[in-house]
C-alpha positions in Angstrom: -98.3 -41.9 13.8 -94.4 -42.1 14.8 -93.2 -45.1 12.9 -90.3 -47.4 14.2 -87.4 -49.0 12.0 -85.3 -51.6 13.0 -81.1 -50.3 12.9 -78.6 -52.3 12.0 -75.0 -51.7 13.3 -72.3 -51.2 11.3 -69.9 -54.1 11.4 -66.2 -52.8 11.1 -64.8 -55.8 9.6 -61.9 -53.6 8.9 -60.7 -50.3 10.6 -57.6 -48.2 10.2 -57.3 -46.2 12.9 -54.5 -44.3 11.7 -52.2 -43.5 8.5 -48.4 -42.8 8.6 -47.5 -42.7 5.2 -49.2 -42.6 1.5 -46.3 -42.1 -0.2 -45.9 -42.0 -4.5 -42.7 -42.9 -5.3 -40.4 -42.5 -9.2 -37.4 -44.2 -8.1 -34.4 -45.0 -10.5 -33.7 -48.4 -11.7 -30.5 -48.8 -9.8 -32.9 -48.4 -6.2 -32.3 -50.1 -3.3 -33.6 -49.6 -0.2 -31.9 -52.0 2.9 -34.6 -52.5 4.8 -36.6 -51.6 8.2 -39.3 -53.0 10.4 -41.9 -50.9 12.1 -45.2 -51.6 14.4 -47.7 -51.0 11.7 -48.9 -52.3 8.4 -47.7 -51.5 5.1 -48.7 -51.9 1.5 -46.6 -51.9 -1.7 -48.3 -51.2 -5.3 -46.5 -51.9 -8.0 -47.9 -49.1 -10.4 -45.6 -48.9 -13.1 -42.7 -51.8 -13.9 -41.7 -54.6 -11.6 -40.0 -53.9 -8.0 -38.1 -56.7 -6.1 -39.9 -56.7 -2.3 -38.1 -59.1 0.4 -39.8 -59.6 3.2 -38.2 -61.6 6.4 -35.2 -63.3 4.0 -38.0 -64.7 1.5 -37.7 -62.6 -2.0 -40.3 -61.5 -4.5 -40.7 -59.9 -7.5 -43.9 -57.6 -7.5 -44.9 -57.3 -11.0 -46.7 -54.3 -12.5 -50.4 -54.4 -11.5 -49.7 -56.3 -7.8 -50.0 -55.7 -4.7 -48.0 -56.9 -1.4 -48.8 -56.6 2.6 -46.0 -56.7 5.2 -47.5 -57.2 8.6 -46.2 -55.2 11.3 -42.6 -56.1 12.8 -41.8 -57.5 9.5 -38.5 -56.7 8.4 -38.7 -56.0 4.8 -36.6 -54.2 1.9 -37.9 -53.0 -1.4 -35.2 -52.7 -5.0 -36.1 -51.8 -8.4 -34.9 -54.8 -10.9 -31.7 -52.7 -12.4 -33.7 -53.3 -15.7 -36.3 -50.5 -15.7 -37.5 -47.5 -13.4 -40.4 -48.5 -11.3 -43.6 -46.2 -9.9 -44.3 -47.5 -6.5 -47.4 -46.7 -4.3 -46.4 -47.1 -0.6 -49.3 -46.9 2.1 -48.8 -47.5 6.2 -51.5 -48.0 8.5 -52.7 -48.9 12.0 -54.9 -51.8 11.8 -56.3 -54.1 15.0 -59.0 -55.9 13.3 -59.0 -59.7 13.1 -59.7 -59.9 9.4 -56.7 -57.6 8.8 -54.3 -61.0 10.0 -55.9 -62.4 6.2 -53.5 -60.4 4.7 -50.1 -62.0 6.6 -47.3 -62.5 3.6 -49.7 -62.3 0.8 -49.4 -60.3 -2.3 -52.6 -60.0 -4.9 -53.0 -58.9 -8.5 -56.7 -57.1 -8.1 -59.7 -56.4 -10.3 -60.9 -53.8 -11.9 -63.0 -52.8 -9.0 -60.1 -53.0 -6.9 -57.6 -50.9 -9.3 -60.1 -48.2 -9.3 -60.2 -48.0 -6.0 -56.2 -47.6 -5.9 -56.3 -44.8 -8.2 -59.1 -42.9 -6.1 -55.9 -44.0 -2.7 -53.2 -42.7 -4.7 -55.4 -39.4 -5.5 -56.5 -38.9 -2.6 -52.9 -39.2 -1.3 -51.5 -36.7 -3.4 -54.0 -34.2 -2.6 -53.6 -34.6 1.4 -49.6 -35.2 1.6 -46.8 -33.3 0.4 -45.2 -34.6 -2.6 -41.6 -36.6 -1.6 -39.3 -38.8 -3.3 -37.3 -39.6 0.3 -37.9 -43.2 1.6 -36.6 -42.2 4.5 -39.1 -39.4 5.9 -40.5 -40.5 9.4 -43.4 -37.7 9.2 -45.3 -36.9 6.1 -46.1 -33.2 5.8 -49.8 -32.5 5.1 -50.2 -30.2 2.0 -50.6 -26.5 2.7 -53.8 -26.7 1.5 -55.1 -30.3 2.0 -59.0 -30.8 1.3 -61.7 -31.3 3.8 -61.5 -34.3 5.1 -58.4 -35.7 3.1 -57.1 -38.6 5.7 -60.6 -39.9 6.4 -61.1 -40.4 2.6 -57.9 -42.3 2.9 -58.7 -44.5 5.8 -62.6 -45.4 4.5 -61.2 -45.7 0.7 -58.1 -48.5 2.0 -60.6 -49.9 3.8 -62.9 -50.5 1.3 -60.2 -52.0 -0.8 -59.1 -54.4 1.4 -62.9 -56.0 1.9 -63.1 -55.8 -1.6 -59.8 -58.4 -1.7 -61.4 -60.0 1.3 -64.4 -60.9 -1.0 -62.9 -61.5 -4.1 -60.1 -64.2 -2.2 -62.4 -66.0 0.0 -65.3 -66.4 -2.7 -68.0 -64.2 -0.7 -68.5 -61.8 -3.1 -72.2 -62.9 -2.9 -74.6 -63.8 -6.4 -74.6 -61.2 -8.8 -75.6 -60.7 -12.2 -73.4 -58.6 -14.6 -75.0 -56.5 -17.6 -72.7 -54.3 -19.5 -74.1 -51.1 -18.5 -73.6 -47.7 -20.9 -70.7 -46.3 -18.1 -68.9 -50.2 -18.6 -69.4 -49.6 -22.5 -68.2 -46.0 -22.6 -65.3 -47.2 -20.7 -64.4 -49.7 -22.4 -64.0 -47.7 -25.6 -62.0 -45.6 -23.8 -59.3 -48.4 -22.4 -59.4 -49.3 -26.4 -57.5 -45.7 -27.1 -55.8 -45.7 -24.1 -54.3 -49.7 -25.1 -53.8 -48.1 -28.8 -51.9 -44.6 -27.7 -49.7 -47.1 -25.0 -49.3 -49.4 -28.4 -47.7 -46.2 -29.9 -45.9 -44.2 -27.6 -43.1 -44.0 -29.9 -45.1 -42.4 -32.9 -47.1 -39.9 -34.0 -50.6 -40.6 -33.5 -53.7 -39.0 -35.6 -57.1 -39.1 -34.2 -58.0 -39.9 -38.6 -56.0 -42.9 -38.1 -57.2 -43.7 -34.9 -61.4 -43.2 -35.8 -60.3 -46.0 -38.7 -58.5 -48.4 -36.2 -61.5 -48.0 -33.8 -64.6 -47.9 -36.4 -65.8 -44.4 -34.7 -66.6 -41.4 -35.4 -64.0 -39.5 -34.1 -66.3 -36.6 -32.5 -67.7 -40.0 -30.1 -64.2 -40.8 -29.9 -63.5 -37.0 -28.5 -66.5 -36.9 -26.8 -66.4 -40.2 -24.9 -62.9 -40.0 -24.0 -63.1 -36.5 -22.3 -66.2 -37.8 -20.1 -64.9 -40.4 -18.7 -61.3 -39.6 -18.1 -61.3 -35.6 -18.1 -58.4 -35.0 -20.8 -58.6 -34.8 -24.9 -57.1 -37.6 -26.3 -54.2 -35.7 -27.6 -53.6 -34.1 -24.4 -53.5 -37.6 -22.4 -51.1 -38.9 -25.0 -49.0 -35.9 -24.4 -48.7 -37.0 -20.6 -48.6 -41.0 -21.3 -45.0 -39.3 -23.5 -43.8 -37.7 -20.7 -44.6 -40.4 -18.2 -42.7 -42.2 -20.4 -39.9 -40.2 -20.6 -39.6 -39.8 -16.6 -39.2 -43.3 -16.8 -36.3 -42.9 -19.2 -34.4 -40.1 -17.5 -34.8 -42.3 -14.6 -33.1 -45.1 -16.1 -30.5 -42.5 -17.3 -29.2 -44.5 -20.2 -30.4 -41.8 -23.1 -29.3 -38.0 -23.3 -32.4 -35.6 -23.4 -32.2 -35.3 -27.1 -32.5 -39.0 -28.2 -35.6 -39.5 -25.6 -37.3 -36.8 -27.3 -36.4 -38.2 -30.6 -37.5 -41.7 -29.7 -40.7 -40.6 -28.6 -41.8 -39.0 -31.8 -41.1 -35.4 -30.7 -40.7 -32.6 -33.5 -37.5 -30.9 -31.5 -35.7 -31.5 -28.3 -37.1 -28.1 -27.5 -40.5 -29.1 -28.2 -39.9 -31.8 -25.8 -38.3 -29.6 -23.4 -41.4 -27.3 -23.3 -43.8 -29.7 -23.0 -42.1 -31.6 -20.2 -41.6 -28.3 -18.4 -45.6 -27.2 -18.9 -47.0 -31.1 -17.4 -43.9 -31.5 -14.3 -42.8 -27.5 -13.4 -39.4 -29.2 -14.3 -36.9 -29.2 -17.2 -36.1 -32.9 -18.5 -32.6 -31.8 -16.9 -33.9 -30.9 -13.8 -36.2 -34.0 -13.3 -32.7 -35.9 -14.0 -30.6 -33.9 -11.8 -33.3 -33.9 -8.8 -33.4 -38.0 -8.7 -29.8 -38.3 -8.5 -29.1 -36.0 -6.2 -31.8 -38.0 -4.0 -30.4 -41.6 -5.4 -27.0 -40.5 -3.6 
C-alpha cells in the first residue's frame, strides 16, 4: 500500500542570494582604509587583534573574537589600532529577507557554535576565492580550481550562522539539555594544548613537559590532538610561530633576526626555512609584499 507523509516547507528565514566578496585579510598596524558605501551587506570578523570599524560617523573598536554588520548604503571605514597587526575576515552579501533588518548596527561576540561555523566560512572562502590582500578589488577571482559547489557552501554556511545569532540574541534557541559528549571532551583537551602552546609562543616547548602540565599520557595527547585538529602538536606549534611572526613583520618594528630569536628559534635560518616551507615566502618577502600593498 502507497503510504502518504505530510511535507513541510522549508522556511527561509534567511537567504543570500548572492556573495561579492569573502575576503581574508593580514593588514599592517598602521591600516587605514577611508571608507565606501555599497547596496549590499557586509560583515567584519575580527579574527586576530582589535580593528577600529566606523560606521555612518559613530566609531567602534571590534575586539578579537567579534563580529560587526553594516547594512547596505552604510557608509563605513575600517583601521587597524596602530598598536598591533590585525587578521580581518570580510564577507558581502545580497540579502532581502525581513529577519536579515535584525542585524542593523549591531556587532556580536559569538559562541562556540557560532565560531565554528566562521572557521568552516573562512575555509570555505579560501578554497573558492583567490587569495588577495587589496581592499580595493571590485571582483574576486574564483580559484583555478575551486571545489564543487564552493559559493553555495558559502551562502548555506553564512546563513546558518546568522540564525544561529538570531537564536542565541532573541532567547529562541529552544530547551535543550547539554551532556559533555566524548567529541566535547576530546576537544576540550585539545583547546587545553592549544591555550598552553599560545601561553608559550616565545619558548621552546616539550611534549615531556607538556604530558606533566596536562596529567596525560603523551601518546593520548598525540593521538587526540591529531584527530581532532589534523596536525601533530609540534607541527601546529610550528604554524601558531609563524602566524605569530606574520603578525610581527607586519607591525615592522623587529628586523628578521630578533623575531626569530624572540620566538625561541635555533637560527635566523632555521626560521627562515621554516617560514618559507608554511607561506611559499621568505620572512623578507612576506615584509616586502605588505608594504608594497600598504603604499
Amino acid at each position: 500500500m502507497k503510504q502518504h507523509f505530510y511535507k513541510y516547507k522549508v522556511e527561509n528565514l534567511i537567504n543570500i542570494s548572492r556573495i561579492a566578496t569573502a575576503h581574508y585579510f593580514e593588514f599592517e598596524s598602521n591600516f587605514s582604509f577611508s571608507g565606501e558605501a555599497h547596496d549590499f551587506w557586509e560583515m567584519v570578523y575580527a579574527v586576530k587583534n582589535s580593528v577600529v570599524c566606523t560606521a555612518d560617523g559613530k566609531q567602534l573598536v571590534l575586539k578579537e573574537g567579534d563580529v560587526l554588520f553594516h547594512q547596505p548604503n552604510e557608509f563605513h571605514s575600517l583601521a587597524a589600532d596602530t598598536k598591533s597587526a590585525p587578521d580581518v575576515f570580510i564577507l558581502c552579501f545580497d540579502c532581502k529577507s525581513e529577519a536579515i533588518s535584525f542585524f542593523i548596527g549591531k556587532h556580536f561576540t559569538p559562541d562556540r557554535e557560532g565560531t565554528g561555523l566562521l572557521r568552516m566560512i573562512i575555509e570555505e572562502g579560501r578554497r573558492t576565492f583567490e587569495a588577495t590582500n587589496n581592499p580595493f578589488i571590485k571582483k574576486m577571482p574564483l580559484a583555478k580550481n575551486p571545489p564543487l559547489g564552493g559559493l553555495q557552501m558559502l551562502k548555506n554556511l553564512c546563513e546558518a550562522f546568522l540564525i544561529s545569532l538570531l537564536r542565541k540574541e532573541t532567547g529562541k534557541e529552544g530547551a535543550t539539555t547539554h551532556f559533555l559528549l566524548k567529541e566535547d571532551f576530546e576537544e576540550h583537551i585539545t583547546n587545553r594544548i592549544i591555550a598552553y602552546l599560545k601561553a608559550n609562543i616565545h619558548k621552546s616547548v616539550s611534549i615531556d613537559e607538556l604530558a606533566k602540565t596536562l596529567s596525560y599520557t603523551k601518546s593520548y595527547l598525540f593521538r587526540q590532538f591529531k584527530k581532532t585538529t589534523g596536525d601533530t602538536i609540534m607541527a601546529y606549534f610550528l604554524k601558531l610561530k609563524i602566524d605569530h611572526a606574520k603578525k610581527l613583520l607586519r607591525e615592522g618594528k623587529m628586523p628578521v633576526s630578533e623575531i626569530a630569536a624572540s620566538l625561541a628559534f635555533d637560527t635566523p635560518n632555521y626560521f627562515s626555512k621554516a617560514f618559507k616551507k608554511i607561506t611559499g615566502r621568505t620572512p623578507t618577502q612576506y615584509k616586502r609584499s605588505h608594504q608594497i600593498a600598504s603604499k
